[in-house]
C-alpha positions as CSV (number, residue, x, y, z in Angstrom):
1,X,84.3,-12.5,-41.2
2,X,81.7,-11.4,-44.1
3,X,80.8,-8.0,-45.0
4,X,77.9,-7.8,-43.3
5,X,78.7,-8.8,-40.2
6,X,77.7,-5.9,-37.3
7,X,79.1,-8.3,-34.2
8,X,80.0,-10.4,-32.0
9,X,77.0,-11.6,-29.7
10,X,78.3,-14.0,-27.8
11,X,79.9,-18.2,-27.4
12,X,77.4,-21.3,-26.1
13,X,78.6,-24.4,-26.2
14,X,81.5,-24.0,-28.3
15,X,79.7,-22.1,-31.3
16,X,80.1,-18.0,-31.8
17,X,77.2,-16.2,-32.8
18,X,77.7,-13.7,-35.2
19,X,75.1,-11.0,-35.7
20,X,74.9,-9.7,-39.7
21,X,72.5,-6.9,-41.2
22,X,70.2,-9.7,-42.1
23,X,71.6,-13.3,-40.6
24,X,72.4,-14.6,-37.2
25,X,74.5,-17.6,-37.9
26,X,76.6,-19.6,-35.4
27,X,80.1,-20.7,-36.0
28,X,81.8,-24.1,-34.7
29,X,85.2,-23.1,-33.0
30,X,86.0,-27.3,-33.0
31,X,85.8,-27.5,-36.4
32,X,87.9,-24.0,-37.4
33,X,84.9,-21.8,-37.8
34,X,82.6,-24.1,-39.6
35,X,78.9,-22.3,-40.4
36,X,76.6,-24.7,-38.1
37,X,73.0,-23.0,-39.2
38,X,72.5,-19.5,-39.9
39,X,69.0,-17.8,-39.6
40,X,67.3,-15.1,-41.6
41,X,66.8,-11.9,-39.8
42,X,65.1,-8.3,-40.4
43,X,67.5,-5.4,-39.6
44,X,68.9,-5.3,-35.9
45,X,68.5,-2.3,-33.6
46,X,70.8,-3.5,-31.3
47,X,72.9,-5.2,-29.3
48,X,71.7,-9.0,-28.6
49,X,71.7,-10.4,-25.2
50,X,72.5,-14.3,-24.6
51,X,70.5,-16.2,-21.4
52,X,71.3,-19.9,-21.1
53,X,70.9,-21.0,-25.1
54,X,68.6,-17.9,-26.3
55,X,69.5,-14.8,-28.0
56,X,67.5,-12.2,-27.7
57,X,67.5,-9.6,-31.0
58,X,66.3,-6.3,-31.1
59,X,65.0,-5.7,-34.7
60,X,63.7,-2.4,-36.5
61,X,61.3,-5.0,-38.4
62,X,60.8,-7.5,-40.4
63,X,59.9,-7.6,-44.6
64,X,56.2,-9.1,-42.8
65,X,55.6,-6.5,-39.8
66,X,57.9,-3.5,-40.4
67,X,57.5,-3.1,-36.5
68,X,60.2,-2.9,-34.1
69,X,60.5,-6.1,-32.6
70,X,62.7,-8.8,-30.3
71,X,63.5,-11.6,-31.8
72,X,64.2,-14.4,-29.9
73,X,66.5,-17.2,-31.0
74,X,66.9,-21.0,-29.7
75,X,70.9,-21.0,-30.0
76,X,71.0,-24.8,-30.2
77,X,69.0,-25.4,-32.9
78,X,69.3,-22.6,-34.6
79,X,65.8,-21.8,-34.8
80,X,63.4,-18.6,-34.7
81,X,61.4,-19.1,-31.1
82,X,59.1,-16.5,-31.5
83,X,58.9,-12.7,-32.6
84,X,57.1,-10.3,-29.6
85,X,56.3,-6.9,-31.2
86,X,57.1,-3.7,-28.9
87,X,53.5,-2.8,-28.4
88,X,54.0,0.6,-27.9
89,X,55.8,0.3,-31.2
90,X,59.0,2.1,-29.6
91,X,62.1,1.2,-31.1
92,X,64.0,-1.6,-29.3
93,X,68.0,-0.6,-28.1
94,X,70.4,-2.8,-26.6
95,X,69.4,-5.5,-24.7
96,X,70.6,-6.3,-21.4
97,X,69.5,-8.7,-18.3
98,X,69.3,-7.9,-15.2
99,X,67.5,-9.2,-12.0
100,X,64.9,-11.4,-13.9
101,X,64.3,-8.8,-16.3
102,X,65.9,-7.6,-19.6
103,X,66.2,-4.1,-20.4
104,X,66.1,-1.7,-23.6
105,X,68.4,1.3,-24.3
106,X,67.9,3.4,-27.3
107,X,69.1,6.9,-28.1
108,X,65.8,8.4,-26.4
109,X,64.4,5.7,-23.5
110,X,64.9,3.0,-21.3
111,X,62.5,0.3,-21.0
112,X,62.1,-2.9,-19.2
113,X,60.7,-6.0,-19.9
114,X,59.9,-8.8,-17.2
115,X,61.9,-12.7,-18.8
116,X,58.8,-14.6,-20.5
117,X,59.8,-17.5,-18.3
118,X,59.6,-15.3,-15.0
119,X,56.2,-13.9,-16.0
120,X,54.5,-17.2,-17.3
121,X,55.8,-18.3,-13.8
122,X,54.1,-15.8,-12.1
123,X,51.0,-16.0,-14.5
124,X,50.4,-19.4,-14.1
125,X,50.6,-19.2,-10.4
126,X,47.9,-16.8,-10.6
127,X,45.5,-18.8,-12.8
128,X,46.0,-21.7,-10.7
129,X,45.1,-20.0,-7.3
130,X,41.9,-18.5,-9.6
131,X,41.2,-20.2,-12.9
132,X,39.1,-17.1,-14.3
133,X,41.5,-14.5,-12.8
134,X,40.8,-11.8,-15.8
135,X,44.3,-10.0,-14.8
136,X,46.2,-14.0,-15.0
137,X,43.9,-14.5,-18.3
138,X,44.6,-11.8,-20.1
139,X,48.5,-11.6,-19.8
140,X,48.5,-15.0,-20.1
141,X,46.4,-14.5,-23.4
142,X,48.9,-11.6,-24.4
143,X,51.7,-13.8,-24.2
144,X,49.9,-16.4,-26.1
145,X,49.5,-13.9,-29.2
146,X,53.5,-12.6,-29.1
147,X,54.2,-16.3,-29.3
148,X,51.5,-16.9,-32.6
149,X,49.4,-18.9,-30.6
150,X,46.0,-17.4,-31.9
151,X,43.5,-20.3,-30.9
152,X,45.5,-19.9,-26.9
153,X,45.2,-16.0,-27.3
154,X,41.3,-15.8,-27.9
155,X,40.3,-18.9,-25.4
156,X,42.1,-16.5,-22.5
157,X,41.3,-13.0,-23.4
158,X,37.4,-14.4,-24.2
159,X,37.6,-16.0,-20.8
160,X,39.4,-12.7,-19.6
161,X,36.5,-10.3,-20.8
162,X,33.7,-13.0,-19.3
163,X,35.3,-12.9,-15.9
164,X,33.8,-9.4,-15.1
165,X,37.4,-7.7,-15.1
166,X,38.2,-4.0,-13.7
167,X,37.5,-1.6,-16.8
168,X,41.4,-1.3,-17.2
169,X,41.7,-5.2,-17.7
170,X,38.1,-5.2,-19.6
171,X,39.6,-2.5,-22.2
172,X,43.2,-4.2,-22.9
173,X,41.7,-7.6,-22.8
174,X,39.2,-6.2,-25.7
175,X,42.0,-4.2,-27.4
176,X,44.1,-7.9,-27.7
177,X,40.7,-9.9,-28.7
């Protein structure tokens, strides 16, 4: 244990992964507790949730945004996956899953968020049936920009705002352009 550990988030593959005030790391039970990697962190909000081999973080920020955030963590590498910012800028609680979808408890809300992997599902089924389906484009092109994919983001919310959208899809395609 160091001093700033907060908790315990969970075991994969014979590793524990400790959450600190600013480091995840992951421990080797094998080898008596050996550090395997350890990653950099803002300050959690939290509880993490595990699925499969990624840890999902709640964050108050990080030194570069300062917004609250989850941050989502590849558990075999060790590795930062991506950062998706709470767009409402609402703080992010404890994480849980739950029928496809993870959910967010702070002190003052509850709020759920559909698994990246269900929606891309769903969102690519949706292009496919309709290439320019501005509703497929420009979630698509929302999830593109969460995971710093600018040159991905534009190409689907430009093609988003082209394809003649309702004015509720024209306005949040804009706002993301």
């Amino acid at each position: 244990r160091e001093d700033d550990d907060l908790y315990l988030a969970g075991v994969r593959q014979g590793k524990v992964i400790v959450v600190g005030k600013k480091q995840v790391r992951a421990l080797d039970l094998r080898e008596g507790g050996k550090k395997v990697w350890g990653v950099d962190i803002g300050s959690p909000s939290g509880y993490a949730s595990v699925a499969e081999n990624t840890l999902y973080l709640p964050l108050r920020g990080t030194e570069l945004s300062k917004q609250p955030e989850i941050c989502v963590i590849d558990l075999v590498k060790g590795e930062i996956l991506s950062h998706t910012r709470s767009r409402k800028a609402l703080p992010v609680g404890n994480l849980v899953f739950h029928d496809g979808e993870m959910f967010s408890l702070s002190n003052d809300h509850v709020a759920a968020y559909p698994l990246l992997s269900a929606k891309l599902a769903q969102i690519d089924a949706r292009i496919k049936a309709n290439p320019n389906d501005p509703i497929g484009l420009m979630e698509r092109g929302q999830m593109r920009l969460d995971k710093g994919d600018w040159m991905g983001a534009v190409e689907d919310l430009a093609k988003s705002v082209r394809s003649n959208p309702a004015p509720g899809v024209l306005s949040k395609a804009r706002e993301s352009l």
